[in-house]
N, C-alpha and C positions, 0 to 999 in steps of 0.2 A: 260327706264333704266332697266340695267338686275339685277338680284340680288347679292349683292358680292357673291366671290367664296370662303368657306370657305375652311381652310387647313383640309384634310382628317384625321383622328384621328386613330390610329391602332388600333385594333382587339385586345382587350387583350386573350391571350389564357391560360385559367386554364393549370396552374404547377400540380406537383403532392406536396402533403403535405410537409412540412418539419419538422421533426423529432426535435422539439426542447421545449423543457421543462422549459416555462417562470417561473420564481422563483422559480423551485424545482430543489434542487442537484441531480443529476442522479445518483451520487457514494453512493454504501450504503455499509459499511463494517459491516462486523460480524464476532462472531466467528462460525465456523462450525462444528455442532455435529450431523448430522444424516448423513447417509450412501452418500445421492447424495455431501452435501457439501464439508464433506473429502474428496469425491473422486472429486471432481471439484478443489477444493485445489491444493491435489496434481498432476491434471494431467497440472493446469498449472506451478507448482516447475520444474514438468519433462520438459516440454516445455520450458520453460526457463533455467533452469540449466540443464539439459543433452542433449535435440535436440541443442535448439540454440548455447549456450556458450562454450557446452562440457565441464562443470566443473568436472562429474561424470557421469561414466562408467556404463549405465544400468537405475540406480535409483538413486535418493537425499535422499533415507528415510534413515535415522539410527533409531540406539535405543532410542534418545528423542522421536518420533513420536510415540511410544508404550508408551510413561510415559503416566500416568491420571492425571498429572497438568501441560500439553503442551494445551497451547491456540492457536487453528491453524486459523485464519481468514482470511476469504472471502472477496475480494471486489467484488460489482457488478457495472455494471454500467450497467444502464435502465433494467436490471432486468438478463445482461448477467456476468454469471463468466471471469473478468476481469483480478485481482489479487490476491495473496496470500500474507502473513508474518505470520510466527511460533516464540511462548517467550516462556519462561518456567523460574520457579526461580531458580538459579545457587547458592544460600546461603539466610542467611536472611537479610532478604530486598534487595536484588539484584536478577533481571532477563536479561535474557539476548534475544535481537530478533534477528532474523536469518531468513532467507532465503526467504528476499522480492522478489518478481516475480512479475511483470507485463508484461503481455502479450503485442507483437510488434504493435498488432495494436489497444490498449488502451493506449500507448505511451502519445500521446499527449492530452488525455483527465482529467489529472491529479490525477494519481488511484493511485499512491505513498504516495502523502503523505497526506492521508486523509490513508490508510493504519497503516504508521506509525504514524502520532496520535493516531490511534485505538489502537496500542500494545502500547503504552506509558500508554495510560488511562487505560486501559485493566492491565499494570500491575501497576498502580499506585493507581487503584480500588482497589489491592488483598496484598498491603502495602508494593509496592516499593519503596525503597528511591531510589534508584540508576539504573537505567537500563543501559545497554552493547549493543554493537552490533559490528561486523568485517565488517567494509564498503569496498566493491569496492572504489580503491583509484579514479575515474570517480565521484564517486558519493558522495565524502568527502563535497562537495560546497553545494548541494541539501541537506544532513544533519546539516550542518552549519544554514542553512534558516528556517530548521526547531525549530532550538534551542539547538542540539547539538555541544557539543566540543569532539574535538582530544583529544584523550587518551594515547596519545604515538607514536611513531613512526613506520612506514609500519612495518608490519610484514607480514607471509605466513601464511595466512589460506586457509586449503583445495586447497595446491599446487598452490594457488596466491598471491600476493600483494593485501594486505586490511590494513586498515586503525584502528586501534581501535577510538571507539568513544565512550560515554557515556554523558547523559542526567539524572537532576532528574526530576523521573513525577513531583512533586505535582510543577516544578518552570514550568511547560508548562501547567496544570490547577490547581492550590490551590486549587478550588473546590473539583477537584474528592477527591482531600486527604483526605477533612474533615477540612481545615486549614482559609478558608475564607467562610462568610456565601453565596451564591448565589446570 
């Protein structure tokens, strides 16, 4: 009698690694104060608002980006410049954020809105009650998720249709405010 004939089993062939970070967020946002960060900031604003969208002619920077109480933040994702958002306070207790960018092909790695939490907390650390923002009407829904409300009706910012919204930090973390213990 011969021996059974076992089924042939394949050859596994080593893959190359995959690139994936079990339990740790790859998004890190921050705010950016040394020369490489602003300047990683702003060249994704530009990339986004003037290559891509063609919102503006040249540059996105104005005169808030020279204020010394503009919080410009960086997101990273696995340690590359992903996305931007710039706030600054507009009165007391209100700031206002502007000019979120993320780069086309950090899209779908969800660099938004850990972003915009960032400027929320960021200004809700420095004793926002109210923060602002001029939304792409696209992106009214995506801030809705996040915890913001319409603020009015479309308007034209910066020669488009946006959306006003507004949010108070301490109702998206009571913590940062100081208003519930940890």
């Amino acid at each position: 009698m011969s021996a059974p004939v076992l089924p042939r089993v394949p050859r596994i062939r080593p893959r190359p690694p995959v690139n994936v970070l079990v339990g740790i967020d790859p998004v890190h946002c921050r705010p950016a104060h040394d020369a490489a960060g602003l300047g990683a900031h702003h060249r994704i604003r530009h990339a986004v608002f003037v290559a891509e969208q063609g919102l503006f002619t040249g540059s996105d920077a104005d005169a808030h980006d020279a204020r010394t109480d503009v919080i410009h933040v960086l997101a990273l994702h696995a340690g590359r410049p992903a996305g931007a958002v710039r706030l600054y306070p507009t009165g007391p207790g209100e700031w206002l954020g502007d000019r979120l960018a993320v780069l086309p092909e950090f899209r779908a790695a969800n660099i938004g809105a850990p972003l915009v939490r960032c400027a929320v907390a960021a200004a809700g650390a420095r004793g926002a009650r109210l923060m602002r923002a001029h939304v792409q009407v696209a992106n009214e829904r995506f801030f809705h998720r996040l915890g913001w409300r319409t603020d009015g009706p479309v308007e034209t910012y910066v020669g488009h249709p946006h959306v006003p919204m507004c949010i108070e930090p301490a109702a998206l973390c009571p913590w940062l405010a100081g208003t519930t213990p940890r």
